[in-house]
Wavefront OBJ file of the C-alpha trace (Angstrom):
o trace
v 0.000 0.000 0.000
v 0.891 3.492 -1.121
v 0.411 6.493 0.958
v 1.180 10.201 0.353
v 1.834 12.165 3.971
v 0.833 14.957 4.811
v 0.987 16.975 8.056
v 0.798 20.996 8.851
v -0.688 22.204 5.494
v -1.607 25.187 7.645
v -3.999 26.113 4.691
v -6.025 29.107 7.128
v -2.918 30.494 7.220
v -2.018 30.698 3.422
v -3.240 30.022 -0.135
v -2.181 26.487 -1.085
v -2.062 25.299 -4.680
v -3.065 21.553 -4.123
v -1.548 19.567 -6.792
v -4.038 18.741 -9.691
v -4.813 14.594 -9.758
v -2.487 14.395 -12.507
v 0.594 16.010 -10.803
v -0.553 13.775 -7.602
v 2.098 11.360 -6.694
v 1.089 7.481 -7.283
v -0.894 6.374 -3.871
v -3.267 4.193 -2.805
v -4.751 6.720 0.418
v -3.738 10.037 1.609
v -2.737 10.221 5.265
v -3.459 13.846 6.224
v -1.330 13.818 10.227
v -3.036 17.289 11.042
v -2.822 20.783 10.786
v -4.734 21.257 7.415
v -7.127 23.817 8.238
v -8.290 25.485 11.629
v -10.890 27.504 10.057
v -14.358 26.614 10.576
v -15.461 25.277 6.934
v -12.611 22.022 7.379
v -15.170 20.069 6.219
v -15.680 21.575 3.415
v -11.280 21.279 2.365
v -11.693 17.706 3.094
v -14.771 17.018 0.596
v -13.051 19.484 -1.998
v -9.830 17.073 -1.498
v -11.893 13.797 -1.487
v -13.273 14.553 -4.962
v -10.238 15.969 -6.595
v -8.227 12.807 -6.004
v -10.856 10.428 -5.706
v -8.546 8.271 -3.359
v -9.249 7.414 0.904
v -8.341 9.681 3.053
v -7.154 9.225 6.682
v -7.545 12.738 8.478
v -6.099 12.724 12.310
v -6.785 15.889 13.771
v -3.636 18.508 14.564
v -3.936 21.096 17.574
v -4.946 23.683 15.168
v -8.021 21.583 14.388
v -9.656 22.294 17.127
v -8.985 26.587 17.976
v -11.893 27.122 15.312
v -13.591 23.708 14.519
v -17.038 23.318 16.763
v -17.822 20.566 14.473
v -14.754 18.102 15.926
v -15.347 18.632 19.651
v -18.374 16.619 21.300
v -20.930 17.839 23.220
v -20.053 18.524 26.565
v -23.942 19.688 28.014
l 1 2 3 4 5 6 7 8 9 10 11 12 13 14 15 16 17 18 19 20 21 22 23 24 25 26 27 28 29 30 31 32 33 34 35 36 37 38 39 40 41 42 43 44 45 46 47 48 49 50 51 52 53 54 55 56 57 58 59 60 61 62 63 64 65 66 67 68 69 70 71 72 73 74 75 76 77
């Protein structure tokens, strides 16, 4: 099994030019180790990146997951 790593994308905190499918290495899932996006539409990167390489992702959350994300932490009431 292939993977292609990533980790700290950091993509609130800049414009990032995700590779198009074609210029996608050759994988079988992307690992994505945390740290892609602490804004509150994460959701929305990781559907935008499931569909653009049509490959399994694993997401773990990073630290910066959770400043902005309401959507990741459980109910606490």
């Amino acid at each position: 099994m292939k993977l292609w790593i990533w980790s700290d994308v950091h993509n609130e905190l800049q414009d990032v030019a995700y590779p198009t499918r074609e210029e996608a290495p050759d994988c079988d899932v992307i690992m994505i180790a945390g740290d892609l996006n602490a804004a509150p539409d994460l959701h929305i990167t990781l559907e935008f990146l499931i569909r653009r390489y049509e490959k399994p992702i694993i997401y773990v959350p990073g630290n910066h997951e959770f400043y902005q994300n309401k959507w990741i932490m459980n109910d606490r009431d």
